[in-house]
ChimeraX commands (.cxc) that place a marker at each C-alpha (Angstrom):
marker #1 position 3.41,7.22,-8.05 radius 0.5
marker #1 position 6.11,5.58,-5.42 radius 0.5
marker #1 position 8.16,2.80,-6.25 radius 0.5
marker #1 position 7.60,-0.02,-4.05 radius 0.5
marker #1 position 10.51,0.94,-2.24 radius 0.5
marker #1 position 9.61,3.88,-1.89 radius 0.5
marker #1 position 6.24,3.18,-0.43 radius 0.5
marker #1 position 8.06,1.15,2.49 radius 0.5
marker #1 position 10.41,4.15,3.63 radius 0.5
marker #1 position 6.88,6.15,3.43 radius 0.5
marker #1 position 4.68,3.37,5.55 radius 0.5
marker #1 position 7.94,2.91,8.01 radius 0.5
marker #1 position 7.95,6.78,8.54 radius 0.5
marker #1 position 4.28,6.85,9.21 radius 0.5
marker #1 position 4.57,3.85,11.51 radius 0.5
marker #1 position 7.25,5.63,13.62 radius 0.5
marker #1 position 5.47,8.69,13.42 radius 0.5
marker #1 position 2.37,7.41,15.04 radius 0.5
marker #1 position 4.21,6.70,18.18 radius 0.5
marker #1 position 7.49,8.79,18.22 radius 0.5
marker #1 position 7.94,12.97,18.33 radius 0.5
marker #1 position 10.74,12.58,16.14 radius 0.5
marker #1 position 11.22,9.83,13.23 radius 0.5
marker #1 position 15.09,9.50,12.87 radius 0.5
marker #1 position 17.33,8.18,9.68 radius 0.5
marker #1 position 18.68,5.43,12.29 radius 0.5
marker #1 position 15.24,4.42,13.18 radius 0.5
marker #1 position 13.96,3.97,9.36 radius 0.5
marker #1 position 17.85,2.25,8.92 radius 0.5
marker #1 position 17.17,-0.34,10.95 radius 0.5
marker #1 position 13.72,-1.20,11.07 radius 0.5
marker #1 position 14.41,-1.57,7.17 radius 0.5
marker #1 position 17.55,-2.93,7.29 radius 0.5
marker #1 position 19.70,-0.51,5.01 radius 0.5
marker #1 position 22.28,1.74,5.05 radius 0.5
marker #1 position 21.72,5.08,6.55 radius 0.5
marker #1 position 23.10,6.33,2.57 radius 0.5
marker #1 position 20.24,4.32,1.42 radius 0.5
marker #1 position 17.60,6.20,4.01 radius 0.5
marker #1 position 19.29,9.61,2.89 radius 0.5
marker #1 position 18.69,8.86,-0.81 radius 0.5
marker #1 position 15.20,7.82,-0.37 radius 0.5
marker #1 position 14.36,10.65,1.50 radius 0.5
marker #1 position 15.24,13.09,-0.61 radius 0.5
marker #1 position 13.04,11.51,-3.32 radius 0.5
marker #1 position 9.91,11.82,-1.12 radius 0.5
marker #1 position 11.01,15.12,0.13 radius 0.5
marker #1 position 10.92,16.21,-3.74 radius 0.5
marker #1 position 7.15,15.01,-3.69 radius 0.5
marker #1 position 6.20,16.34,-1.38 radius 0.5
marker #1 position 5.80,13.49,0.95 radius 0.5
marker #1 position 8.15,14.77,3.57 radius 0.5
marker #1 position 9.95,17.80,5.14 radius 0.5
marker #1 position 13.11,17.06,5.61 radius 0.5
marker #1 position 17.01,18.42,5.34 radius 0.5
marker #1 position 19.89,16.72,6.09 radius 0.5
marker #1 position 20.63,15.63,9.62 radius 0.5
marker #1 position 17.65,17.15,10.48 radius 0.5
marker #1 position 13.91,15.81,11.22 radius 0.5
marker #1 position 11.65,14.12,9.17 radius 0.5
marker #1 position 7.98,15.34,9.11 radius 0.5
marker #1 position 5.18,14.45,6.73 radius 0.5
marker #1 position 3.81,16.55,5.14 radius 0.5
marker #1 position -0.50,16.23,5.18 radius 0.5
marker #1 position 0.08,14.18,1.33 radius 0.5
marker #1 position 2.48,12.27,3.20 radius 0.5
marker #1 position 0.14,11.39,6.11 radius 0.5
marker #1 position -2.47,10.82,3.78 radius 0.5
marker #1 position -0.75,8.35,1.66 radius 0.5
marker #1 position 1.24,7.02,4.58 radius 0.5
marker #1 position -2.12,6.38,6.43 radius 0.5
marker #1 position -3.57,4.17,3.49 radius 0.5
marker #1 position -0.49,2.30,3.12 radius 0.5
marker #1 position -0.12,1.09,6.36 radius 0.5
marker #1 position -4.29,0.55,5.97 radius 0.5
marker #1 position -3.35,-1.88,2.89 radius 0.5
marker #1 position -1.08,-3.77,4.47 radius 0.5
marker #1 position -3.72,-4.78,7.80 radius 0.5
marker #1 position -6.05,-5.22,5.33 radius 0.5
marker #1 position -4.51,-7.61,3.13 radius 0.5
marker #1 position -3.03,-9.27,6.75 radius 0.5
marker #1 position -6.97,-9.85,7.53 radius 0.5
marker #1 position -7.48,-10.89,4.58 radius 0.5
marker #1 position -4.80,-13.72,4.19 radius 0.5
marker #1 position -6.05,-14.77,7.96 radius 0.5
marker #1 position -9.77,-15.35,6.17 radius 0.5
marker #1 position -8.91,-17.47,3.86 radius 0.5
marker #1 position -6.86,-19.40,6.07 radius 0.5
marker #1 position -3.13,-18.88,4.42 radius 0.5
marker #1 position -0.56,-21.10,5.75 radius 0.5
marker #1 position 2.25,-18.52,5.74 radius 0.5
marker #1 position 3.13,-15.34,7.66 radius 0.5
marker #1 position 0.96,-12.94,7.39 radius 0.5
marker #1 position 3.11,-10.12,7.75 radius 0.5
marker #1 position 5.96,-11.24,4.80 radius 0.5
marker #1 position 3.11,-12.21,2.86 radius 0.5
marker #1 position 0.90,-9.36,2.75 radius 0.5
marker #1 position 4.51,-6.94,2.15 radius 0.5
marker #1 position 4.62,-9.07,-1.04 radius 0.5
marker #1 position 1.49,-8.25,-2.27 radius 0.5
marker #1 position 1.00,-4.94,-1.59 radius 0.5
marker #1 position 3.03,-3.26,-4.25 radius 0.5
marker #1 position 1.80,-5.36,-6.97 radius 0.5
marker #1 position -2.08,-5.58,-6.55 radius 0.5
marker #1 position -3.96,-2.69,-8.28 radius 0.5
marker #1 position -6.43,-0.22,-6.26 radius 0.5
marker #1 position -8.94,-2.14,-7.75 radius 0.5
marker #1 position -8.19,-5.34,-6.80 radius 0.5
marker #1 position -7.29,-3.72,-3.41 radius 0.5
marker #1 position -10.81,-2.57,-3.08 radius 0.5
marker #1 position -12.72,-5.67,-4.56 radius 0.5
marker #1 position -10.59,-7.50,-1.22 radius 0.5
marker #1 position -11.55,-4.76,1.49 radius 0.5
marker #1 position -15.10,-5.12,0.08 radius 0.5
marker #1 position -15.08,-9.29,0.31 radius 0.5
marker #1 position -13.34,-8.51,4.17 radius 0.5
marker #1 position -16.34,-6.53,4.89 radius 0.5
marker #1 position -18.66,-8.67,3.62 radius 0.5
marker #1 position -17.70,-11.46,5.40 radius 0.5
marker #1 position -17.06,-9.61,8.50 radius 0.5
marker #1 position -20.93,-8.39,8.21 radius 0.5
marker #1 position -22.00,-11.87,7.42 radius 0.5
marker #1 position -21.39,-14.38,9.93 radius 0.5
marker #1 position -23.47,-17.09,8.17 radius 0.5
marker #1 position -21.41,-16.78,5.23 radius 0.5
marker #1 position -18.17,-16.53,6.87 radius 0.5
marker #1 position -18.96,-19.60,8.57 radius 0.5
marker #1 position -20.33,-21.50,5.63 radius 0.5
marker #1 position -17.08,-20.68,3.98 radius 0.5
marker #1 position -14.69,-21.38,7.06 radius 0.5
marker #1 position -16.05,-25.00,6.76 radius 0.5
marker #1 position -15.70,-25.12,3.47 radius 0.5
marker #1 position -12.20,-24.48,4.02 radius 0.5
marker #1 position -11.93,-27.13,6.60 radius 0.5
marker #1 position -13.08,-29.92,4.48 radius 0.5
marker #1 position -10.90,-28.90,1.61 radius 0.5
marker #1 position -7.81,-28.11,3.82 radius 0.5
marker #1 position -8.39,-29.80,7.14 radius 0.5
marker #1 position -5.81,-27.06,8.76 radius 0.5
marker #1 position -7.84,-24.10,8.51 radius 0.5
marker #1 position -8.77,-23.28,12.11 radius 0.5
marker #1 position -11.12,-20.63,10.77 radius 0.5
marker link #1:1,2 radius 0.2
marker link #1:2,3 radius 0.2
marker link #1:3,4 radius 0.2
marker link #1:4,5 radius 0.2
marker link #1:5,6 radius 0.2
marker link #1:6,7 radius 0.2
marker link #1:7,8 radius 0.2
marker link #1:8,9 radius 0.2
marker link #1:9,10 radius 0.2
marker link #1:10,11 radius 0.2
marker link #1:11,12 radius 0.2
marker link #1:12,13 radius 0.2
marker link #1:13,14 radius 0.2
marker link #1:14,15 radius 0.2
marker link #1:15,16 radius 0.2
marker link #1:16,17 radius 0.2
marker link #1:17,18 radius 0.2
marker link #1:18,19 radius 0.2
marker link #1:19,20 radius 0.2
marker link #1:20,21 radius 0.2
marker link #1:21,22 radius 0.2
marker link #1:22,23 radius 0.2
marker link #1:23,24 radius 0.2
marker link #1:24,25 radius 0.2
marker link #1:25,26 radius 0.2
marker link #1:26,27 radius 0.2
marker link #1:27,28 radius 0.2
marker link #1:28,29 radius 0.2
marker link #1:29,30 radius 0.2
marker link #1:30,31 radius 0.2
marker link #1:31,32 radius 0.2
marker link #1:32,33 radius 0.2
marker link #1:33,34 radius 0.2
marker link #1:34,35 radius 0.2
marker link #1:35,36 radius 0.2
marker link #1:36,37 radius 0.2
marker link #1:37,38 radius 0.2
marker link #1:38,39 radius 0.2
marker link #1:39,40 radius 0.2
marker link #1:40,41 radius 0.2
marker link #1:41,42 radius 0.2
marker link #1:42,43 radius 0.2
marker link #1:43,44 radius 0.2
marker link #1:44,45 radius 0.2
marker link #1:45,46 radius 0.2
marker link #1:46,47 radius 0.2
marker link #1:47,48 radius 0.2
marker link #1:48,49 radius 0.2
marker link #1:49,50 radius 0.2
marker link #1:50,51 radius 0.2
marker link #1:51,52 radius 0.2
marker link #1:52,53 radius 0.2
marker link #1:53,54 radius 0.2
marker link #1:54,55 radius 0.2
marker link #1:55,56 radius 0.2
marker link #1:56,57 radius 0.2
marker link #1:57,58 radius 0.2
marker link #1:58,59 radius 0.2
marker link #1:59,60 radius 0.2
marker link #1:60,61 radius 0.2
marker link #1:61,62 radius 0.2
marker link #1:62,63 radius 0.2
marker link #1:63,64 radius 0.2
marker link #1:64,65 radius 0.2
marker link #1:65,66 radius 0.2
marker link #1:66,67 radius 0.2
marker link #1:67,68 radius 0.2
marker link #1:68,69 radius 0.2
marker link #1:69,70 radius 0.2
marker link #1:70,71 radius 0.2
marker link #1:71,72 radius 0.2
marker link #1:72,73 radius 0.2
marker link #1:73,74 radius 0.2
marker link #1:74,75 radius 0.2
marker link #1:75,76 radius 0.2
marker link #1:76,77 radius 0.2
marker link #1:77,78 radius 0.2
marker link #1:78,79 radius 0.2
marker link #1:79,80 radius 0.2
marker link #1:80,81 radius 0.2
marker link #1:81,82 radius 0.2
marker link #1:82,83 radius 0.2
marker link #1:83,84 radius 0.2
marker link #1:84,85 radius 0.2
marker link #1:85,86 radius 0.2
marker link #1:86,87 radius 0.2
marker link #1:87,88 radius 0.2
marker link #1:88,89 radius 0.2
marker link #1:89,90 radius 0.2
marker link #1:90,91 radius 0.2
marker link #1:91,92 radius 0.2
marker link #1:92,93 radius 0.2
marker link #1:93,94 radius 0.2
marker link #1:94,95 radius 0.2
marker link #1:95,96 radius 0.2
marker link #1:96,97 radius 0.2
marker link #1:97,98 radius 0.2
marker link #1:98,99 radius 0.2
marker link #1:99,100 radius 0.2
marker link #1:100,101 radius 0.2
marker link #1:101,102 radius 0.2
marker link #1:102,103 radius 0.2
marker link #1:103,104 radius 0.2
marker link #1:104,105 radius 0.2
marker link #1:105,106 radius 0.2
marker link #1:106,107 radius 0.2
marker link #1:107,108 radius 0.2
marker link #1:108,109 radius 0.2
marker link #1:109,110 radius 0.2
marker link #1:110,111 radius 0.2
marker link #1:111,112 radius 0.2
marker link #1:112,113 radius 0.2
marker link #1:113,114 radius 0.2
marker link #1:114,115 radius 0.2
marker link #1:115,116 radius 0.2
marker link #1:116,117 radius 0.2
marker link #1:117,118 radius 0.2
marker link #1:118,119 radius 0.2
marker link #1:119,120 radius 0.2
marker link #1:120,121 radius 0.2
marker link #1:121,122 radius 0.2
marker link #1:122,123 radius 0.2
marker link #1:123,124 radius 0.2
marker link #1:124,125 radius 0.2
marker link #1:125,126 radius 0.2
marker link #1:126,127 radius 0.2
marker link #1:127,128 radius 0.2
marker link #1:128,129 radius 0.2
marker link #1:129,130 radius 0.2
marker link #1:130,131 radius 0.2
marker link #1:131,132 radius 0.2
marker link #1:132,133 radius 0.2
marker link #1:133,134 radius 0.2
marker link #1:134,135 radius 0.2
marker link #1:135,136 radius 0.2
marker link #1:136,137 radius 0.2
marker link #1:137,138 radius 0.2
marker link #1:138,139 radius 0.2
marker link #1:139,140 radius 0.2
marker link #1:140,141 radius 0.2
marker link #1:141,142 radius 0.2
view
């Protein structure tokens, strides 16, 4: 199990690796905002689990756990982005959802991508509920 803060070095490195050949201590320092110390020490913990390759000054890879874990991470975070957009949150959906994540169970994680889905499959209901919504907070623009 990672630490919350470790899960962001994690989804950050499997962000950059989606669209970069190479994912680079500087790149995870400042997309973060940390010290390049602070990227060093964190890699070295996921290195130790196996969620990473990497050796000082050198490259960091994921390894296929990495990827795997990486990959649902990032998944987590869209999904509770969509989700905060359905109900019709008043707040940014990106800082909001990075709040969340680390503290909601997998259960409650899956009941959410389930109620997503739902609604995404049911366009009555979505709708009935989007009104809702307007007459109880006349913002919502559903």
């Amino acid at each position: 199990m990672l630490s919350p803060s470790l899960e962001d070095y994690l989804e950050e490195i499997y962000r950059f690796s989606l669209s970069l050949d190479t994912v680079r201590v500087t790149d995870i320092s400042n997309k973060l905002k940390v010290a390049l110390p602070s990227v060093t020490k964190a890699l070295y913990k996921l290195r130790d689990q196996n969620y990473i390759q990497y050796e000082r000054y050198g490259e960091i890879q994921l390894t296929d756990k990495g990827k795997e874990y990486g990959s649902y991470l990032v998944n987590r975070n869209q999904l509770l982005q969509e989700f905060l957009a359905l109900i019709c949150s008043k707040c940014n959906f990106a800082a909001e959802a990075e709040a969340m994540e680390h503290y909601l169970s997998t259960a409650t994680i899956d009941a959410i991508k389930i109620l997503v889905e739902f609604m995404k499959s049911n366009p009555s209901s979505l709708q009935a509920f989007s009104d809702f919504m307007e007459l109880k907070t006349p913002f919502c623009n559903g």
